[in-house]
Each structure stands twice: as structure tokens, then as C-alpha cells.
N, CA and C atoms of all chains as a GROMACS GRO file, in nm:
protein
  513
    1UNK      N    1  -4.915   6.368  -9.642
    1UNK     CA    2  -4.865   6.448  -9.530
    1UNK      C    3  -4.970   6.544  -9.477
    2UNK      N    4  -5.097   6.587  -9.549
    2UNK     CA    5  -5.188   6.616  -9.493
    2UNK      C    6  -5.193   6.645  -9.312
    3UNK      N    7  -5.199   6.498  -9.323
    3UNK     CA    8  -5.254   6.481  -9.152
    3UNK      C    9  -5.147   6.506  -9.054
    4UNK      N   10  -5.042   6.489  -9.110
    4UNK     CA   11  -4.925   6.549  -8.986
    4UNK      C   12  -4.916   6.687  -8.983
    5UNK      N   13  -5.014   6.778  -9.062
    5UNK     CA   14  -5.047   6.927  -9.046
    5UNK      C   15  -5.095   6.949  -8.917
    6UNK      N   16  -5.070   7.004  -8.808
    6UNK     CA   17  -5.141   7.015  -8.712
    6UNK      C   18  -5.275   7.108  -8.746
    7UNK      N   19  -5.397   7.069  -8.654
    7UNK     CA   20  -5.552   7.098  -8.659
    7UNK      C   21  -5.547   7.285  -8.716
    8UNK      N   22  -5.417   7.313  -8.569
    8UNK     CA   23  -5.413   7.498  -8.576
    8UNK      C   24  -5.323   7.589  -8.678
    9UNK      N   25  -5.283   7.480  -8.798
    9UNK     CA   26  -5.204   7.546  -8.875
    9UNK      C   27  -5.285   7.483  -9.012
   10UNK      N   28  -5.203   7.537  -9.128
   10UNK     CA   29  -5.209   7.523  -9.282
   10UNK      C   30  -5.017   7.532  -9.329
   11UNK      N   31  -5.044   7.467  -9.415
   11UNK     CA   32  -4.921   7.407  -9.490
   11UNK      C   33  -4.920   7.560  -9.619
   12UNK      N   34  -4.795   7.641  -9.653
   12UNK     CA   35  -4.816   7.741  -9.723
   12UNK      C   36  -4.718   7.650  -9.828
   13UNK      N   37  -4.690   7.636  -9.948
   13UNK     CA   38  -4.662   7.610 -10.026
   13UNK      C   39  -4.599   7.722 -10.072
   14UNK      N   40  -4.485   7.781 -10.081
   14UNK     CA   41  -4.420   7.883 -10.160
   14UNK      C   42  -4.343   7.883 -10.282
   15UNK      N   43  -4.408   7.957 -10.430
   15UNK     CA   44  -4.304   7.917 -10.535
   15UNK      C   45  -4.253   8.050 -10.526
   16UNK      N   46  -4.120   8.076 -10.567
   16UNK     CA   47  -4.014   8.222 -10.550
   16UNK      C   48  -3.978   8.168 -10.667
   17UNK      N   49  -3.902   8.270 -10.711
   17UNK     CA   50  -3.779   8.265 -10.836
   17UNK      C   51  -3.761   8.083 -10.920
   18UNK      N   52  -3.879   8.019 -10.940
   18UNK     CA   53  -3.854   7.913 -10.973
   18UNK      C   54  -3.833   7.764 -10.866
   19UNK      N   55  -3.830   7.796 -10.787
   19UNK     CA   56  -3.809   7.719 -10.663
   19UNK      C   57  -3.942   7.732 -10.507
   20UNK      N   58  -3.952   7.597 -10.484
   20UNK     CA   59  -4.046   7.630 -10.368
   20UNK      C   60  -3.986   7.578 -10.257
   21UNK      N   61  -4.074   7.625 -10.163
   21UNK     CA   62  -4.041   7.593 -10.018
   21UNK      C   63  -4.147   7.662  -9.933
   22UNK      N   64  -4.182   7.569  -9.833
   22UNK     CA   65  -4.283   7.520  -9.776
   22UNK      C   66  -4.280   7.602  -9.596
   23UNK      N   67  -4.376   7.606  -9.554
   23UNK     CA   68  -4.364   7.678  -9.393
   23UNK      C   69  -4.500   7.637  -9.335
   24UNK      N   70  -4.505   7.631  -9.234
   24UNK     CA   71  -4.645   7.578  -9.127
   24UNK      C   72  -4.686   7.767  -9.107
   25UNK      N   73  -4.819   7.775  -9.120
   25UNK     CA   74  -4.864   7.888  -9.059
   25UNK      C   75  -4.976   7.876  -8.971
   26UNK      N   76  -5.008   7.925  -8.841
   26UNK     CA   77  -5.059   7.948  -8.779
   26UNK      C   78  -5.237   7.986  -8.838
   27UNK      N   79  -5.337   7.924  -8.827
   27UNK     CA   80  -5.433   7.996  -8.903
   27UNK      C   81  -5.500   8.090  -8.777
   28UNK      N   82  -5.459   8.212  -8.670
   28UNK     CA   83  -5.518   8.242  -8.576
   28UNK      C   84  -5.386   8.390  -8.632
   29UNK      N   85  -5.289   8.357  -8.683
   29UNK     CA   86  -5.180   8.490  -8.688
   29UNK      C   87  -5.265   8.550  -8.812
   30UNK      N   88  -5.189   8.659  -8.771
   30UNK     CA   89  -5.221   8.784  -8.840
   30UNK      C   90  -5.161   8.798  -8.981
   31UNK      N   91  -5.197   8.843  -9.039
   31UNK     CA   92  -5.176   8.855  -9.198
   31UNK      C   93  -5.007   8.954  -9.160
   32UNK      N   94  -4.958   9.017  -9.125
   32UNK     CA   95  -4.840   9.110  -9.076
   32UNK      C   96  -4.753   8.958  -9.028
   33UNK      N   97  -4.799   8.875  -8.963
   33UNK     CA   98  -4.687   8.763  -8.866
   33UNK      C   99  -4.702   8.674  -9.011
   34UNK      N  100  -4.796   8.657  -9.069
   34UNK     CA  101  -4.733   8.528  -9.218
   34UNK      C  102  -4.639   8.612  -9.314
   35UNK      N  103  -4.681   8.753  -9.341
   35UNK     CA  104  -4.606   8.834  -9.425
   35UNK      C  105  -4.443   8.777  -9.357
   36UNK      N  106  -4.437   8.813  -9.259
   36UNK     CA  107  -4.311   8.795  -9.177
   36UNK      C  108  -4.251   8.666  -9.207
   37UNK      N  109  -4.353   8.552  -9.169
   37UNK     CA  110  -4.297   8.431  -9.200
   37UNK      C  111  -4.229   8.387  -9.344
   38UNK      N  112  -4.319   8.412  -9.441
   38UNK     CA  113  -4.270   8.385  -9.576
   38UNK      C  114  -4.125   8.500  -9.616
   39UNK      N  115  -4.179   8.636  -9.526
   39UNK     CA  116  -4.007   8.731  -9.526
   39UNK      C  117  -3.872   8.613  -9.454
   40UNK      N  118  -3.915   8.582  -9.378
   40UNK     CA  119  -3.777   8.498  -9.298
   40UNK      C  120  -3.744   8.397  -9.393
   41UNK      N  121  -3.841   8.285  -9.444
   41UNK     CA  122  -3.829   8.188  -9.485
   41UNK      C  123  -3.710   8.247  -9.597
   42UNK      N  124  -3.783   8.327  -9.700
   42UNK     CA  125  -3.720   8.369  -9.844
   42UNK      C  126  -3.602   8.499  -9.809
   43UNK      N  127  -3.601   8.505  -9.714
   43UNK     CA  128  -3.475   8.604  -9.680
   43UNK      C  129  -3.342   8.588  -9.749
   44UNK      N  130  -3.299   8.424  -9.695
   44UNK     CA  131  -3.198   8.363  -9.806
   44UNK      C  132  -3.199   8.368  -9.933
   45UNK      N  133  -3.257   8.344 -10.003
   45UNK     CA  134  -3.311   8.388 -10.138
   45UNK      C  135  -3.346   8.518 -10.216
   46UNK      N  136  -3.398   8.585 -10.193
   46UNK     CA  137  -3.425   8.719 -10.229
   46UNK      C  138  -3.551   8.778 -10.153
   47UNK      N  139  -3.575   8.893 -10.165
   47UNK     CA  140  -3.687   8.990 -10.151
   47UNK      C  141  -3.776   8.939 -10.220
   48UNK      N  142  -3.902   8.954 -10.163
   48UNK     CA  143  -4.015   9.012 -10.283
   48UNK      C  144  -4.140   9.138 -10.234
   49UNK      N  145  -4.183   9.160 -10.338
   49UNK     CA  146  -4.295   9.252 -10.301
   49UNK      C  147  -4.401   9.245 -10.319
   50UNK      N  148  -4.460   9.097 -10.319
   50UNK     CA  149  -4.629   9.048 -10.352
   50UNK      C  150  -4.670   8.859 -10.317
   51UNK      N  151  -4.741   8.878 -10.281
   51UNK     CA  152  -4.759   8.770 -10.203
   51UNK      C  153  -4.932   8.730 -10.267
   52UNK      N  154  -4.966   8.599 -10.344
   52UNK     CA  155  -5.040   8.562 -10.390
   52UNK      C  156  -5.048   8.419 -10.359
   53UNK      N  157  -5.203   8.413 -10.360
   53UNK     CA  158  -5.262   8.224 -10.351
   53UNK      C  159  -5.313   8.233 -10.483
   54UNK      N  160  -5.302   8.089 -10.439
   54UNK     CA  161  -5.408   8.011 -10.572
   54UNK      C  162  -5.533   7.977 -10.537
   55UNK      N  163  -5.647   8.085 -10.611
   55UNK     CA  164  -5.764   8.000 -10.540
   55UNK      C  165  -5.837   7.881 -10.613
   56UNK      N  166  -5.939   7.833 -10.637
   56UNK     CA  167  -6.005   7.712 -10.656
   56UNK      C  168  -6.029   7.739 -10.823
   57UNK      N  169  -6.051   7.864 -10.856
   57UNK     CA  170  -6.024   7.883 -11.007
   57UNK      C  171  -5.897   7.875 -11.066
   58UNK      N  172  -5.777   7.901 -10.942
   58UNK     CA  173  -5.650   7.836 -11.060
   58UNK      C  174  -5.599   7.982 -11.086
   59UNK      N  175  -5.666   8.129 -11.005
   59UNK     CA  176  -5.667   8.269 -11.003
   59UNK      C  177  -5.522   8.265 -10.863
   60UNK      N  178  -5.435   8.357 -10.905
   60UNK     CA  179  -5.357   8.419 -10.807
   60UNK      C  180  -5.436   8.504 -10.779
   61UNK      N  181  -5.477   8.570 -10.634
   61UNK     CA  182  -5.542   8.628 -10.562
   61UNK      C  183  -5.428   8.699 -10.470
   62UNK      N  184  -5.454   8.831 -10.435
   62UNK     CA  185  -5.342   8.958 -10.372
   62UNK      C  186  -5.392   8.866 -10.257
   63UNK      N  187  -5.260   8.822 -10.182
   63UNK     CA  188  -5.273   8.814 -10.025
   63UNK      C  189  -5.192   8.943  -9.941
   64UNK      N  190  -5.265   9.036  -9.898
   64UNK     CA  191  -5.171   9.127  -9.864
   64UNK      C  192  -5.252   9.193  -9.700
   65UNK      N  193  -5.352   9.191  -9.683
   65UNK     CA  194  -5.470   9.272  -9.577
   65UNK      C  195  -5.556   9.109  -9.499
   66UNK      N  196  -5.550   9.155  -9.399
   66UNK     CA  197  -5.653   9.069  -9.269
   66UNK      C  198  -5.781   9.017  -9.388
   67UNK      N  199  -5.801   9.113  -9.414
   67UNK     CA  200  -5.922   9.073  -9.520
   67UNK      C  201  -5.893   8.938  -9.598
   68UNK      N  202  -5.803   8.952  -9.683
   68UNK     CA  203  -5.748   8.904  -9.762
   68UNK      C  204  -5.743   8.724  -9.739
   69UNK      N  205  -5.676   8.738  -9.631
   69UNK     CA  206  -5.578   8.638  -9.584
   69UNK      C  207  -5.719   8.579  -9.503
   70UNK      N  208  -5.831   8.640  -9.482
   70UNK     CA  209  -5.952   8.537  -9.438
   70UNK      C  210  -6.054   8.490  -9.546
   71UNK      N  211  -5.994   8.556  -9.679
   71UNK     CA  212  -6.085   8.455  -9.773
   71UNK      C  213  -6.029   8.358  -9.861
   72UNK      N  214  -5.914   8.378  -9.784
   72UNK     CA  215  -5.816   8.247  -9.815
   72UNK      C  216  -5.839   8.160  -9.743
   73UNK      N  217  -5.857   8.198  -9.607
   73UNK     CA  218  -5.862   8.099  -9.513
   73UNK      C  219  -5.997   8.007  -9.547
   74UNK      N  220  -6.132   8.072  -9.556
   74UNK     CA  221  -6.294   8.019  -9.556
   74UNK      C  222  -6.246   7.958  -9.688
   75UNK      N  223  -6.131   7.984  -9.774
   75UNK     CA  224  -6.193   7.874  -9.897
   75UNK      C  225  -6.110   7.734  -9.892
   76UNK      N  226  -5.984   7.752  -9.785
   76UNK     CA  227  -5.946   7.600  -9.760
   76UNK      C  228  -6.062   7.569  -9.685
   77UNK      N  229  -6.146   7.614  -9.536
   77UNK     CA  230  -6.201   7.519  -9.508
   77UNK      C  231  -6.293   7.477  -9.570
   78UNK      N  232  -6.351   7.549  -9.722
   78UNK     CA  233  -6.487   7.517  -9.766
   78UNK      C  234  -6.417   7.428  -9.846
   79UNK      N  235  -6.328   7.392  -9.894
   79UNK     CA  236  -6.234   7.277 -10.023
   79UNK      C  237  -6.186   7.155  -9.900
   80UNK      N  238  -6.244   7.192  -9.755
   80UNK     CA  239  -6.077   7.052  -9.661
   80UNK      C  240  -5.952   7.052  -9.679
   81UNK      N  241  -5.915   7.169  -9.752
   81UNK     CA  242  -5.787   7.186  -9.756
   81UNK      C  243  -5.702   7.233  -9.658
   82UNK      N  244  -5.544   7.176  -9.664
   82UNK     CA  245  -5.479   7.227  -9.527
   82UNK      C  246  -5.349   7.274  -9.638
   83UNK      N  247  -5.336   7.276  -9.748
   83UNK     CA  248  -5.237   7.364  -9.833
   83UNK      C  249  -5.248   7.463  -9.909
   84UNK      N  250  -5.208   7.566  -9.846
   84UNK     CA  251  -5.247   7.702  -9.992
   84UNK      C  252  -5.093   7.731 -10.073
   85UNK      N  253  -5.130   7.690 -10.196
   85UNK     CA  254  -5.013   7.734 -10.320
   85UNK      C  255  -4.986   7.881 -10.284
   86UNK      N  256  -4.848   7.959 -10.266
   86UNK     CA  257  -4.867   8.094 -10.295
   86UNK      C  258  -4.741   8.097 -10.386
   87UNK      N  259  -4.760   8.222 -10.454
   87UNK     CA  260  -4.702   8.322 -10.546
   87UNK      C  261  -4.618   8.394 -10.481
   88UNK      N  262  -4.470   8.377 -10.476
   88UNK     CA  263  -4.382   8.546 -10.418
   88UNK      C  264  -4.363   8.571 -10.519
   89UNK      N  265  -4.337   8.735 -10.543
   89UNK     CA  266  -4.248   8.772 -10.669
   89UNK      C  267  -4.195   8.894 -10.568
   90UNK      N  268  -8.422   8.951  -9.335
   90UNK     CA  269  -8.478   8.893  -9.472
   90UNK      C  270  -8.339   8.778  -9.487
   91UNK      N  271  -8.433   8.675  -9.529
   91UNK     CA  272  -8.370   8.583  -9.577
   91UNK      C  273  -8.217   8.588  -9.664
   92UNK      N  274  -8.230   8.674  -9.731
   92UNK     CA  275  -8.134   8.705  -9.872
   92UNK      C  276  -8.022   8.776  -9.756
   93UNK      N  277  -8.020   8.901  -9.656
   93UNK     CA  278  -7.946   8.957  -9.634
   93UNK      C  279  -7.868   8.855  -9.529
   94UNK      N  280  -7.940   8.756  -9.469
   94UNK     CA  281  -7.843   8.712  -9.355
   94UNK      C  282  -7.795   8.577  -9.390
   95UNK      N  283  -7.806   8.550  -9.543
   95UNK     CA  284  -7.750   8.430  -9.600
   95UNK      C  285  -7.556   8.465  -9.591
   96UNK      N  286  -7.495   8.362  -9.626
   96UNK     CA  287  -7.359   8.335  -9.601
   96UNK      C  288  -7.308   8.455  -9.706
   97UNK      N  289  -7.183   8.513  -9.727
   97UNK     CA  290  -7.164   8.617  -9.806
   97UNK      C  291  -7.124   8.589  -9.960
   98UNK      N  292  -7.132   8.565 -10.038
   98UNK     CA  293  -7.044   8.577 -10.150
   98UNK      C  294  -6.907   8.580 -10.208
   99UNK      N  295  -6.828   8.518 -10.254
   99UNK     CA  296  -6.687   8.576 -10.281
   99UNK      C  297  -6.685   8.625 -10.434
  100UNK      N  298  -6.672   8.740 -10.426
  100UNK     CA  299  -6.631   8.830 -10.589
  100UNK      C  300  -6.517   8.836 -10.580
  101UNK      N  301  -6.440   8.821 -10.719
  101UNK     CA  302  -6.318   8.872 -10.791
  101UNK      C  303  -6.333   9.028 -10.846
  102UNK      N  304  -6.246   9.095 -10.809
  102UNK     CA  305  -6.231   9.182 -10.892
  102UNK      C  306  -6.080   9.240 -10.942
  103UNK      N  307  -6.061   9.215 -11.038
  103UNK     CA  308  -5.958   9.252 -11.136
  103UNK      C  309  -5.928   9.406 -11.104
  104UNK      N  310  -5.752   9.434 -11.114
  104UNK     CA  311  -5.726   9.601 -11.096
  104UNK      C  312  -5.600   9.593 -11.160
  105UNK      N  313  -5.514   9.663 -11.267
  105UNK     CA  314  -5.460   9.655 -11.326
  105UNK      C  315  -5.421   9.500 -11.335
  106UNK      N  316  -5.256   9.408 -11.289
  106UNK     CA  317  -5.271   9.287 -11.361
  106UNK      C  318  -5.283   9.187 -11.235
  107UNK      N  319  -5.366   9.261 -11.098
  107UNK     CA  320  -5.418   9.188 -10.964
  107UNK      C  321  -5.512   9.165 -10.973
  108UNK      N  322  -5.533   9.011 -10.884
  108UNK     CA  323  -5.693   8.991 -10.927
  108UNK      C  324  -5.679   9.026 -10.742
  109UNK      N  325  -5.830   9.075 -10.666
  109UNK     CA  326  -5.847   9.040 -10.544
  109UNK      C  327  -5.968   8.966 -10.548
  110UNK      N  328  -5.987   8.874 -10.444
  110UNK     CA  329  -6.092   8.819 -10.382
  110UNK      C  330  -6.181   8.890 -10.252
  111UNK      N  331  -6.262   8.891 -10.278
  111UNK     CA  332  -6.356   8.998 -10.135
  111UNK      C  333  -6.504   8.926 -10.124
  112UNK      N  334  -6.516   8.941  -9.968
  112UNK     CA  335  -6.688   8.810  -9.903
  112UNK      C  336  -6.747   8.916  -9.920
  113UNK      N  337  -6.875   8.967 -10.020
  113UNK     CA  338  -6.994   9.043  -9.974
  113UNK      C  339  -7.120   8.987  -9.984
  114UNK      N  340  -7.198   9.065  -9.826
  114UNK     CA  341  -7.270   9.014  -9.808
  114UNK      C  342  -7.360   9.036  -9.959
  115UNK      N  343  -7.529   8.982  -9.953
  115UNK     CA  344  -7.618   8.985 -10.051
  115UNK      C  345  -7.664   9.155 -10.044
  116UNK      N  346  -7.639   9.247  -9.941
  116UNK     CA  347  -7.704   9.320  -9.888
  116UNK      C  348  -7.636   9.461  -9.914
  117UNK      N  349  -7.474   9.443  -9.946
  117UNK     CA  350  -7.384   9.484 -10.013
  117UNK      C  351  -7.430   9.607 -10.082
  118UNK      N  352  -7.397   9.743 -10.055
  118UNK     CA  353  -7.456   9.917 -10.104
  118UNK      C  354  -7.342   9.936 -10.223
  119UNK      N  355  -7.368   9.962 -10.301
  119UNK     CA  356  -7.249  10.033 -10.441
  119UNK      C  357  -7.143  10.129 -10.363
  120UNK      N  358  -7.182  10.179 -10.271
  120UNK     CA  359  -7.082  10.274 -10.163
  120UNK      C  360  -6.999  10.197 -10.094
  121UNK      N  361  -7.041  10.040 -10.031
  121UNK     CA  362  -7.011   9.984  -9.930
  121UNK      C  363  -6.889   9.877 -10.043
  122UNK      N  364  -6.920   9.865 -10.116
  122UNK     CA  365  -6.805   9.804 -10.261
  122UNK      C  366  -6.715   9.888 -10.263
  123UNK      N  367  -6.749  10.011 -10.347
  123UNK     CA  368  -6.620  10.059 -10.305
  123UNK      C  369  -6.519  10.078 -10.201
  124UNK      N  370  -6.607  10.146 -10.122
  124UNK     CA  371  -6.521  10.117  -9.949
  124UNK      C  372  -6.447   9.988  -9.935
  125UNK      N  373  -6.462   9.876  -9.974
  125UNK     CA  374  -6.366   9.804  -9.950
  125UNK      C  375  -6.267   9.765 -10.075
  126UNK      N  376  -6.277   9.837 -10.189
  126UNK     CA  377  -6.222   9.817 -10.291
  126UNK      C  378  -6.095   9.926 -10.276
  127UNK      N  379  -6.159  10.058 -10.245
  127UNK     CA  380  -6.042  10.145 -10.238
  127UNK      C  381  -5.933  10.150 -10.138
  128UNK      N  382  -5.930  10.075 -10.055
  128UNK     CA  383  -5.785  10.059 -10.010
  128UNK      C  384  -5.675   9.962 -10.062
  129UNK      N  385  -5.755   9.881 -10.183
  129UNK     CA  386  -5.661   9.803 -10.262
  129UNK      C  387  -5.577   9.864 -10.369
  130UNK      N  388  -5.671  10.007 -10.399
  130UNK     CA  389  -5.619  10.052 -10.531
  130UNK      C  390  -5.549  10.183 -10.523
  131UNK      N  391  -5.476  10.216 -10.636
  131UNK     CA  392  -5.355  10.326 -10.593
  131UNK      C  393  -5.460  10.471 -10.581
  132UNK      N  394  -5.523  10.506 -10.708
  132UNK     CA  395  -5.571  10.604 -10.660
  132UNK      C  396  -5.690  10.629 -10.626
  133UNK      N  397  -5.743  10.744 -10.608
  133UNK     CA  398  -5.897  10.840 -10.498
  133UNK      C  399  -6.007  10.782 -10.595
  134UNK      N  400  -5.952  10.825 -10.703
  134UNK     CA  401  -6.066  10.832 -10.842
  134UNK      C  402  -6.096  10.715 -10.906
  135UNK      N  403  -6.174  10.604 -10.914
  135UNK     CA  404  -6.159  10.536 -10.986
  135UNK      C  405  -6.308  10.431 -11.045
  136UNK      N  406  -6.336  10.394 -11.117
  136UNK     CA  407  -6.467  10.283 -11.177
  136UNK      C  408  -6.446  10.150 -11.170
  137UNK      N  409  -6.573  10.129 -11.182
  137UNK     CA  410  -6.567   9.969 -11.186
  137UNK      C  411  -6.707   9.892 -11.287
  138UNK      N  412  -6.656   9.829 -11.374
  138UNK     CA  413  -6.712   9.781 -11.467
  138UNK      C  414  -6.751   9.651 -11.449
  139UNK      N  415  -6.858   9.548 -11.506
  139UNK     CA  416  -6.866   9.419 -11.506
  139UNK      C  417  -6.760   9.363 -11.607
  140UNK      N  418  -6.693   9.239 -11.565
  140UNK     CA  419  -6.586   9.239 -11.625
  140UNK      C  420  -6.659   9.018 -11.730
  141UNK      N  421  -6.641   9.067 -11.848
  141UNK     CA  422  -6.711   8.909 -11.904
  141UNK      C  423  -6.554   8.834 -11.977
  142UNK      N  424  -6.549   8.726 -11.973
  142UNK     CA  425  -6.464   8.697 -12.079
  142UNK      C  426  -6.394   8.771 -12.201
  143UNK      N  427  -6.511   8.859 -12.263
  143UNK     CA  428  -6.435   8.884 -12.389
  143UNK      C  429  -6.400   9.058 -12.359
  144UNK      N  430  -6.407   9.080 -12.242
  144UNK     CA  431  -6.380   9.238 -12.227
  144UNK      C  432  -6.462   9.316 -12.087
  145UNK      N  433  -6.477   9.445 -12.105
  145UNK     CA  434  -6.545   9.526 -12.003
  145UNK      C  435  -6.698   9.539 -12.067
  146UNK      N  436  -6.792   9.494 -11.968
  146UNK     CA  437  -6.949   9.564 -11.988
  146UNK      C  438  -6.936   9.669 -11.888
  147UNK      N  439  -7.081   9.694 -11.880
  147UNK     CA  440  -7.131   9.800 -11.855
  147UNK      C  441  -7.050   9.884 -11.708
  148UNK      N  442  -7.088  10.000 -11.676
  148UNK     CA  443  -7.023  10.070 -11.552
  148UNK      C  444  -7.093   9.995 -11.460
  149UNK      N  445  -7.080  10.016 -11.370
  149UNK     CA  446  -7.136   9.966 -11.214
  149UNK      C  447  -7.169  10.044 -11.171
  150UNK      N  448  -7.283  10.109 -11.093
  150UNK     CA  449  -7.307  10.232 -11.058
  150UNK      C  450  -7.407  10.264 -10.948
  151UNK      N  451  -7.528  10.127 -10.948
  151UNK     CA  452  -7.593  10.129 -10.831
  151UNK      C  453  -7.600   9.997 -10.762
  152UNK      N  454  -7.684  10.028 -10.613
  152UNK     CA  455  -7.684   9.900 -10.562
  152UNK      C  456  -7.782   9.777 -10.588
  153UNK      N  457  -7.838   9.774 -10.732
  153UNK     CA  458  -7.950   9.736 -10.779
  153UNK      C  459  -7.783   9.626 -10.868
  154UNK      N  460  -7.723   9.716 -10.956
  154UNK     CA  461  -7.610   9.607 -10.996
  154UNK      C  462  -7.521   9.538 -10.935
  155UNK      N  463  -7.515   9.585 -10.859
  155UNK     CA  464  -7.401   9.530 -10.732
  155UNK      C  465  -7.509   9.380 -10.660
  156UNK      N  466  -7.595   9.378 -10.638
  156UNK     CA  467  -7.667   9.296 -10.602
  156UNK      C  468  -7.712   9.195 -10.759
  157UNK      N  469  -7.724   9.243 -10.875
  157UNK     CA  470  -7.743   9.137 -10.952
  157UNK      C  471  -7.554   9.059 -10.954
  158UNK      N  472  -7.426   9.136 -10.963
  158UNK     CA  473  -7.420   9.107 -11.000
  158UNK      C  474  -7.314   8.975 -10.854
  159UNK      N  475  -7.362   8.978 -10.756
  159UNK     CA  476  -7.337   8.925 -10.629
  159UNK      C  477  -7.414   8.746 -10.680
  160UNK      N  478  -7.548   8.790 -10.739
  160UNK     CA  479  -7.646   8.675 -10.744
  160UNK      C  480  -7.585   8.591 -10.830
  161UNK      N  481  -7.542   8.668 -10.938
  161UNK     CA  482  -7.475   8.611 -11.063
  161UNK      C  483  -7.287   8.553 -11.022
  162UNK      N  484  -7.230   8.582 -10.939
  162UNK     CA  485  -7.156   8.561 -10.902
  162UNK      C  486  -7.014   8.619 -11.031
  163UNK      N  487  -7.070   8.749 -11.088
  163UNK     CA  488  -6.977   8.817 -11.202
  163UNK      C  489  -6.870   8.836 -11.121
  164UNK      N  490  -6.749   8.869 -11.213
  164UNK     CA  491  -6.594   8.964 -11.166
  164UNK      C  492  -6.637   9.105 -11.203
  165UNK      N  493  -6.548   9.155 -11.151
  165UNK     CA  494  -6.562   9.332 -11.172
  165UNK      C  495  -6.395   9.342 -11.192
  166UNK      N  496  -6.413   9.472 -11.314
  166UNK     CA  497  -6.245   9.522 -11.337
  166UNK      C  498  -6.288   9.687 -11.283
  167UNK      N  499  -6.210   9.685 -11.246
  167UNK     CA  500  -6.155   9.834 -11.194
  167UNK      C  501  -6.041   9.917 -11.235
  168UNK      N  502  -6.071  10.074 -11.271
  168UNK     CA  503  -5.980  10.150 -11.363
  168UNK      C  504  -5.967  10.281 -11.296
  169UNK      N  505  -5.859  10.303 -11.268
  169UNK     CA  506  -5.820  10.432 -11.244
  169UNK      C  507  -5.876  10.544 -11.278
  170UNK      N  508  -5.906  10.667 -11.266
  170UNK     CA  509  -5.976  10.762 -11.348
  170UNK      C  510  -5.880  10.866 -11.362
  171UNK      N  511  -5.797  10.899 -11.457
  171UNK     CA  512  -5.684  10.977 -11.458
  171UNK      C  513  -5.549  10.925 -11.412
   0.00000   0.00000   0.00000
């Protein structure tokens, strides 16, 4: 399913409370509009208060700041990746 | 110079049980680390150590380590001070 990712997005992979679920994100939005997205998605489900990837070491990494959320971004394109694993708690 | 306008680096650095990821350049000041370290962490005061497998080395303290340890591609843990 890769390729049915469109060019201007990434595939977020979300595990919560034991359970995942998945959302298209925009790679041009703002770290505040994905916060949002993964808030809507998991709304049904519960709250959380931390938001983590998986990077290439297999490390949960704080996704929380613009910063953040662009060295997430440079390490899918340096891997060709169009899925980032994240962490809610 | 060659070294400063190469692509940046990604360091880990560990802060209580968060790891963050951060791009610095090669060119990177011990001042200019912190500056982007301290808006991750709760408080004003705080260190940063080379962080190895089996524990904490040494403090971090100038931009002479901060640049080895960019080359070396080390983690850094970071500790509150009070």
C-alpha cells in the first residue's frame, strides 16, 4: 500500500492503549495540525499526552515541536519511507 | 570550510525517560546545544553528559566536545540541576 500514499503525504501508523490506527498526514502541516490530527483520530478512544516515532534505531523519539517533526520527516526521506510508527500514551 | 557546510548530524539526547532527536550542524557552539536543548527540558538549570552504554561519561562543557562528539555521532543524557 505504499504507493497509494499520495507523493504530499506520509502514512502515520498509531499504537494507543494496545490498538492501532492509521491517518494520512500532510508532510507541508505543521507539527500543531498533526498534533490535532492524531487528537481527532484518538478522541474516540482516549486522551493522551505524548506523541512519539520510531526512529531507524528502534528509539521512540519526543514528537512534540516543528523541530521535531522535521527530523522525522529527513529520516523517512533518507530510509524511502512513507510510514512513521508512532507512540500515543 | 568544508566541515561547517556539510549536511547536519542527527544526535540523540536522553532527558529523564525521553529520548529527543536534534540536526546539528558540524559547527554547532556548546551554547548553541543548549539553546536548543532547553526548551525540551523542564527546568533553567541543567547538564549534559556523554551518555555510553554502560552509564554517564564525562560533563560536556565546551565546543571542542560538542564537536568531537557530533563526529563520533555519541548520545548525550541530560540532568536537571536541583
Amino acid at each position: 500500500y505504499k504507493h497509494s500514499i499520495p507523493e504530499s503525504s506520509i502514512m502515520m501508523r498509531i499504537s494507543f492503549n494496545q490498538a492501532f490506527y492509521t491517518i494520512l498526514v500532510e508532510l507541508s502541516a505543521p507539527m500543531s495540525s498533526v498534533t490535532e490530527l492524531v487528537r481527532k483520530k484518538l478522541y474516540p478512544v482516549g486522551n493522551f499526552t505524548k506523541i512519539k516515532y520510531q526512529d531507524e534505531d528502534g528509539d521512540y523519539v519526543m514528537l512534540s515541536s516543528d523541530e521535531d517533526w522535521l527530523v522525522a520527516k529527513d529520516m523517512l526521506k533518507e530510509n524511502d519511507e512513507r510510514v512513521l510508527n508512532i507512540l500515543a500514551y | 570550510a568544508p566541515l561547517a557546510t556539510s549536511k547536519p548530524t542527527k544526535i540523540k539526547f536522553y532527558y529523564n525517560n525521553d529520548i529527543f532527536a536534534l540536526m546539528l550542524n558540524n559547527d554547532v557552539t556548546f551554547n548553541e546545544l543548549r539553546d536548543k536543548i532547553a526548551p525540551r527540558v523542564d527546568g533553567i538549570k541543567f547538564k549534559l553528559h556523554v551518555k555510553l552504554a554502560e552509564g554517564d561519561a564525562e560533563e560536556i562543557t565546551t565546543d571542542a566536545q560538542v564537536s568531537q562528539i557530533i563526529q563520533a555521532k555519541l548520545k548525550i543524557s541530560v540532568h536537571d540541576v536541583e
